[in-house]
C-alpha positions in Angstrom: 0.0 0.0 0.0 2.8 2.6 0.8 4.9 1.1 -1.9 1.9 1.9 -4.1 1.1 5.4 -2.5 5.0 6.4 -2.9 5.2 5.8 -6.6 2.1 7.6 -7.3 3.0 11.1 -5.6 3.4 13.7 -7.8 6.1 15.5 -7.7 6.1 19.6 -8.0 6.9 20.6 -10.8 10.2 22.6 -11.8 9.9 26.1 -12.9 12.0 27.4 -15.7 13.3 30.8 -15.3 14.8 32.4 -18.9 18.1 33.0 -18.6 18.4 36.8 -19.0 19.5 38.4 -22.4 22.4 40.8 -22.1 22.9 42.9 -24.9 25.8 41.9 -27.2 27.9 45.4 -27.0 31.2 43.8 -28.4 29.2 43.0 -31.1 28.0 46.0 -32.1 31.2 48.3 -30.8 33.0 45.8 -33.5 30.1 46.4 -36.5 30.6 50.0 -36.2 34.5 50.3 -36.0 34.6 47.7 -39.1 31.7 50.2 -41.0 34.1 53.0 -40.4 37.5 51.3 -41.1 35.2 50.6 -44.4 34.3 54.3 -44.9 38.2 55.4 -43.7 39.7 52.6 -47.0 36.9 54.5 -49.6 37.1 58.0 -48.1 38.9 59.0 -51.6 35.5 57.7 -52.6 33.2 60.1 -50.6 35.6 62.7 -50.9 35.8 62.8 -54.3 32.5 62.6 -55.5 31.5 65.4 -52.7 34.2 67.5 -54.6 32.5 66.4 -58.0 29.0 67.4 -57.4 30.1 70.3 -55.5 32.5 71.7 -58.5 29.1 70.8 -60.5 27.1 73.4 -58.3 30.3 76.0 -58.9 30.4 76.0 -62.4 26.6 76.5 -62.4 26.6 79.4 -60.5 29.3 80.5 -62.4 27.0 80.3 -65.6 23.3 81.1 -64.0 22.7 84.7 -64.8 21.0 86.7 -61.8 17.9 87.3 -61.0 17.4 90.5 -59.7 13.7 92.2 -57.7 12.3 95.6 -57.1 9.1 95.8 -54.9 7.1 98.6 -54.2 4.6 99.3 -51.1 1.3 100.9 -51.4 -1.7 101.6 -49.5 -5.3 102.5 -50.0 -5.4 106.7 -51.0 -6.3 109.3 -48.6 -10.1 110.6 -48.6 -7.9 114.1 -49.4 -6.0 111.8 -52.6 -9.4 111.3 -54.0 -11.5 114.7 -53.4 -11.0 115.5 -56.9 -13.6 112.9 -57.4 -16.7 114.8 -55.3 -18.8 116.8 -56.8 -22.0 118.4 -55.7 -24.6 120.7 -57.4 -28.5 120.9 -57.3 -28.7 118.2 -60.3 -26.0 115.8 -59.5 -24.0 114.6 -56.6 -20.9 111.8 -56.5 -19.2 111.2 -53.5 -15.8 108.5 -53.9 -15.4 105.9 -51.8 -11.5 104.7 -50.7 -12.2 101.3 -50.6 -14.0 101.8 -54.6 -11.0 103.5 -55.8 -8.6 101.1 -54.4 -10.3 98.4 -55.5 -10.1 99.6 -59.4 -6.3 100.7 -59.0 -6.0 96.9 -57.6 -8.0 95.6 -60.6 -5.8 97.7 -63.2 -2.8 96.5 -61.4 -3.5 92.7 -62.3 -4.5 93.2 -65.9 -3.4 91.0 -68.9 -4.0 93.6 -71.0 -2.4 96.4 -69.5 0.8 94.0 -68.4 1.2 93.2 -72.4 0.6 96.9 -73.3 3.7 97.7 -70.6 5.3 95.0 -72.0 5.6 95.5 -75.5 5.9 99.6 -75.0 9.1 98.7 -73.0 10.6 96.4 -75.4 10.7 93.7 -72.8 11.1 90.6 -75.4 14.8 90.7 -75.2 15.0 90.7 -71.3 12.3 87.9 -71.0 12.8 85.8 -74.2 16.0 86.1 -76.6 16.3 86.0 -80.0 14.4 82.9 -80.7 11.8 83.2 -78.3 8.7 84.0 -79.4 6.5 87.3 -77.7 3.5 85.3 -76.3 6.6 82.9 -74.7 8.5 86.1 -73.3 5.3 87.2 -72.4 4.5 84.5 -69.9 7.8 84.6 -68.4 7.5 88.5 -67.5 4.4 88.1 -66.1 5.7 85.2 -63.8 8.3 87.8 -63.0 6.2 90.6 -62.0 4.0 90.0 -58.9 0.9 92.0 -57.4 0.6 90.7 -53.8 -3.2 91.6 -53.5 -4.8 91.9 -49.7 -8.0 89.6 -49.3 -11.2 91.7 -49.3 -12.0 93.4 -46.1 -8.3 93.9 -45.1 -6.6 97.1 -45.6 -2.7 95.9 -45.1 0.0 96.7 -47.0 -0.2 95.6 -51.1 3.1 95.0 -52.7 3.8 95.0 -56.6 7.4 93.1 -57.3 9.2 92.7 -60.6 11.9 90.4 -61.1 14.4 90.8 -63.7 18.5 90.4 -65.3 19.6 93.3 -63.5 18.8 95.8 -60.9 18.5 98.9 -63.1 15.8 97.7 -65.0 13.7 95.9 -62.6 13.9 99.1 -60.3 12.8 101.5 -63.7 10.5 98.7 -64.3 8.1 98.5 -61.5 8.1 101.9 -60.9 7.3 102.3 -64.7 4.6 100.2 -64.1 3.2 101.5 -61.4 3.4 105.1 -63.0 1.3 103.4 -66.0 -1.3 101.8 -63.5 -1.9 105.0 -61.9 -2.5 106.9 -64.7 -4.7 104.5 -66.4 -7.0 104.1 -63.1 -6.8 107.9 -63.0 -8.3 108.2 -66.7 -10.6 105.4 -65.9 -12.5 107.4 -63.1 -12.4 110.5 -64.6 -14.2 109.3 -67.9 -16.7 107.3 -65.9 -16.9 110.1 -64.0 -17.3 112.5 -67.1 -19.8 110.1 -68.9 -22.1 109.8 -65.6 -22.1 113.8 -65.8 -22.6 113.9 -69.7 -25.7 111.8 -69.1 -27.3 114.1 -66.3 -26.9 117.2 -68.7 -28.5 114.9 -71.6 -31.6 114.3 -69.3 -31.7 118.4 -68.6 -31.2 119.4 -71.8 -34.4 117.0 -72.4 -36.6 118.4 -69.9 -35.5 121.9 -71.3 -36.1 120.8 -74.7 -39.8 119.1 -73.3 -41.0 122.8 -71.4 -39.9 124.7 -74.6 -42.3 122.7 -77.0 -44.7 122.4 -74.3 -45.0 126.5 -73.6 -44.8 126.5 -78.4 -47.8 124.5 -77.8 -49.5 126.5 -75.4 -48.5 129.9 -77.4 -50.3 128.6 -80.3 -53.3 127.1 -78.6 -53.8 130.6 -76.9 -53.4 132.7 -80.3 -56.0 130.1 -82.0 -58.4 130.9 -79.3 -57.8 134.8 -79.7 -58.6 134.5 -83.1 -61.5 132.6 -82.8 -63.0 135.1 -80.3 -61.8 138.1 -82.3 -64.7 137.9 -84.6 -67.0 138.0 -82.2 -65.9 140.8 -80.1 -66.2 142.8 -83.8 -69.6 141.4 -84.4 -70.7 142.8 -81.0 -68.8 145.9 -81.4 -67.4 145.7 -78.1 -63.9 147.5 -79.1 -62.8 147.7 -75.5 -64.4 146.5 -72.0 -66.9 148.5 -70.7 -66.8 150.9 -68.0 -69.1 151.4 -65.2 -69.8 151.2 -61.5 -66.7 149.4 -59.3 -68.9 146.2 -59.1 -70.1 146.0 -62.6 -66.5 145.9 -63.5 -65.4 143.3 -61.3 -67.8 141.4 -62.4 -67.2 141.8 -66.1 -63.3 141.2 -65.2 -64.6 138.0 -63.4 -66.3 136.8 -66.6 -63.4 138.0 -69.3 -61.2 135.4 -67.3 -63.6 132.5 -68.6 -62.4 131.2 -72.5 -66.1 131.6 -73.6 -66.0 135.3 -73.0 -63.1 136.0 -74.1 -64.3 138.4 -76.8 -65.9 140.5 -74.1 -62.3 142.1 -73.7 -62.7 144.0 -77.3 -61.3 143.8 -80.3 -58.3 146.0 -79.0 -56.9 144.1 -76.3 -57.3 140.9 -78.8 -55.6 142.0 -81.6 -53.1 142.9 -79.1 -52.2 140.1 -77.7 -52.5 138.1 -80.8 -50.2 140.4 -82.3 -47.6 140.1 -79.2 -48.0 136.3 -78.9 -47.4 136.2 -82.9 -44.1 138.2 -83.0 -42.6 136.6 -79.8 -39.3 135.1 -80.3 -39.1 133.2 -77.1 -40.6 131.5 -74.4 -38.4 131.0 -71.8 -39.2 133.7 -69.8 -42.5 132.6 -69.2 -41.4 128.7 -68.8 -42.1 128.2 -65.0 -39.1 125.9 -64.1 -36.7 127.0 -66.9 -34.0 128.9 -65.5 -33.7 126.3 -62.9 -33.0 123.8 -65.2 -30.7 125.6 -66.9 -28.9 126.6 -64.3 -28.2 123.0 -63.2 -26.9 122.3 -66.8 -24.2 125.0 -66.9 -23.4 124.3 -62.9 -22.3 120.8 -64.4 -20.7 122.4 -67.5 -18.7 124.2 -65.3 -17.2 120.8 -63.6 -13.3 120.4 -64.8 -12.1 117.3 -63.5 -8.7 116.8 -63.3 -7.1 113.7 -63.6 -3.6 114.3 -61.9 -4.7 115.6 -59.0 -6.6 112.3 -58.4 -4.3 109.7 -56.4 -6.0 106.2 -56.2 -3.2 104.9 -54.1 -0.2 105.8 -51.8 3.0 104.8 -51.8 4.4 103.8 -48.6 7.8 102.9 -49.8 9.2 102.8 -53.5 10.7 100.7 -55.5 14.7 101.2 -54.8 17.7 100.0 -56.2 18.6 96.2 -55.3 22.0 95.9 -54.0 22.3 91.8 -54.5 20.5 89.2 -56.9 17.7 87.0 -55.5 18.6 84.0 -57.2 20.8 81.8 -57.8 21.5 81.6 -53.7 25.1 80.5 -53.7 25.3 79.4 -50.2 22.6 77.6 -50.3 23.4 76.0 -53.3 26.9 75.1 -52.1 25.5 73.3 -49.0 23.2 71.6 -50.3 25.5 70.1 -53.2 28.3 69.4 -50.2 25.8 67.4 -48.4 24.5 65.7 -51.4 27.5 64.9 -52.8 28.8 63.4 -49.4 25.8 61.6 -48.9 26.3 59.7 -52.7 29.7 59.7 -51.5 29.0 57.5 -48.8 26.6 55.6 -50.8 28.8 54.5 -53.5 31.8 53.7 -50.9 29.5 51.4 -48.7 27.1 50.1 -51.1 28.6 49.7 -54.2 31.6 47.4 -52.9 29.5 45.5 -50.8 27.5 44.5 -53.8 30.8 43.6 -55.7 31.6 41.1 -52.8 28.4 39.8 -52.8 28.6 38.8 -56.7 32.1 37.7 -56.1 31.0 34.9 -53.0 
C-alpha cells in the first residue's frame, strides 16, 4: 500500500526561469569600427565625389545669370488723394469711396492687357525671351516675374507689386514704370466714368428743357387760335374795348373776361393785341415756370473740370529702390546643399557599391 502510494505522488513541478539576455555590445562596438574602417579605406570615394557634385554646383553658378527684384509698397489713398472725385450741385452729386477707388487701381494692377501693353511699349522681349523666343513665350515669363501681392477683401494691409528681372536697373525702372502706367490708367478710368455719368445728367436736362420749350410753343399757339377765334365775335358785338361802369359791374365783367367763352368780351383791342404780341414773340423761356432752374443745373455741371492728376488712387508707402544683390541663384545655399548631397552619394557609393561587388564575387 505505501509502496503503491509512494510511486504515485506527484512531484512539484520545476519552474523554468529564462536566462536573462544581455545585450551583445562587443558586437556591435565591432560592427561599427569595421563600418568606419570601411568608410576610412573608400574616403577618396566620398571625398571625391563630394568634390565632384560640389565643383558641379560652382560651375553652375558661375554660368546662371541673376535674377534681380524691385518691390514697391502701397496703400489705400487718402479721402484728401481722391477729393478731386466729389462733386456736388443741385442736379448731381458723387461722392468717392477709398475702398471703390482702391479696389479699381488693384484691378488695373492685375490686368493682362495692361501688363502686355507695358510689355511690349518697353521692349521687354529681349529681357524675357531672346532671339528665338517668341513674344507670347517672353510674355509669360514677364508676367511670372512681375507679382501683385493683393490683400484679401475686407483687409486694408499693406499691397506690394514686385518685378523680377536680369539686372537691378531695369527691374527698379521697371516696376516703378509700371506703377506710373497703372496709376495713370486708373486715373483716366475714373475721370471718364466720372465725365460720362455727368454727360448723361446734362442729356436728361437738356431733355426736360427741350420738353417745357415745345410744351410752352404749344400752349403759345393754342392761346393765339383761341384769340382769333373770339376776335370775330368781339367785332360782331362791337365791343372795341371792355366797358366801363360802376366798381362792381366791372369786377364782375373782369370776373367773366377770365372764362375762354368770353373772351371776346375784352374787345377787339386788347385781342388783336395780344395776338399780335404772342405772334411776333421770339421766345418762351421767360415765361417757362421751371426753366431757368434747369438751366442753371446744366451749366453748374458744365462748369465741372475734373482733373485727372490731382486724383491719387493709391499711396506709396515705400518705393521701389535699387537692389543691391541678386535673388537668385542663392550661392550658399546651393553650395550646402550640393556638399551634403555629394557626401551623402559619397557614402553611398563607398558602402554600397563594394558591398555588392563582394556579394557577386562569393
Amino acid at each position: 500500500m505505501s509502496k503503491s502510494m509512494s510511486q504515485t505522488t506527484p512531484h512539484p513541478p520545476i519552474t523554468q526561469y529564462p536566462q536573462a539576455a544581455y545585450p551583445p555590445m562587443m558586437g556591435d562596438e565591432i560592427d561599427l569600427i569595421e563600418l568606419f574602417n570601411k568608410i576610412w579605406q573608400r574616403k577618396f570615394w566620398v571625398v571625391g565625389i563630394t568634390a565632384l557634385i560640389s565643383s558641379l554646383a560652382l560651375v553652375y553658378l558661375m554660368v546662371a545669370k541673376p535674377v534681380y527684384e524691385a518691390e514697391v509698397y502701397l496703400m489705400p489713398p487718402a479721402a484728401a488723394d481722391i477729393e478731386g472725385l466729389n462733386i456736388e450741385t443741385s442736379a448731381f452729386k458723387n461722392q468717392a469711396k477709398i475702398e471703390d477707388v482702391y479696389d479699381q487701381f488693384l484691378k488695373n494692377a492685375q490686368s493682362r492687357s495692361l501688363q502686355l501693353e507695358y510689355f511690349r511699349e518697353n521692349g521687354y522681349a529681349e529681357f524675357y525671351g531672346g532671339a528665338d523666343t517668341s513674344e507670347q513665350k517672353a510674355f509669360e515669363q514677364f508676367k511670372k516675374s512681375l507679382a501683385v501681392n493683393v490683400p484679401k477683401k475686407g483687409e486694408v494691409v499693406f499691397t506690394s507689386i514686385a518685378l523680377q528681372g536680369p539686372t537691378p536697373e531695369q527691374v527698379q525702372a521697371g516696376i516703378n514704370g509700371y506703377l506710373d502706367q497703372v496709376v495713370r490708367v486708373t486715373q483716366n478710368a475714373l475721370v471718364e466714368d466720372l465725365n460720362g455719368a455727368i454727360a448723361q445728367k446734362v442729356r436728361l436736362l437738356e431733355d426736360s428743357i427741350s420738353s417745357k420749350r415745345k410744351l410752352a410753343e404749344t400752349l403759345r399757339q393754342d392761346r393765339i387760335v383761341q384769340l382769333r377765334e373770339v376776335l370775330p365775335v368781339a367785332k360782331a358785338s362791337g365791343i372795341v374795348r371792355p366797358g366801363v361802369g360802376n366798381a362792381e359791374g366791372v369786377s364782375n365783367q373782369n370776373i367773366s373776361i377770365l372764362n375762354n367763352d368770353l373772351l371776346f368780351m375784352r374787345g377787339t383791342e386788347a385781342l388783336e393785341a395780344e395776338i399780335k404780341v404772342l405772334t411776333e414773340r421770339v421766345s418762351d423761356d421767360p415765361f417757362i415756370s421751371g426753366l431757368r432752374s434747369l438751366q442753371e443745373a446744366k451749366e453748374n455741371l458744365l462748369a465741372v473740370k475734373l482733373d485727372a492728376s490731382m486724383i491719387f488712387p493709391v499711396s506709396i508707402d515705400q518705393p521701389a529702390t535699387l537692389p543691391e544683390k541678386p535673388i537668385k541663384p542663392k550661392k550658399l545655399l546651393i553650395l550646402a546643399a550640393s556638399i551634403v548631397l555629394g557626401g551623402m552619394l559619397g557614402l553611398f557609393v563607398a558602402l554600397v557599391v563594394p558591398a555588392r561587388k563582394e556579394e557577386v564575387a562569393g
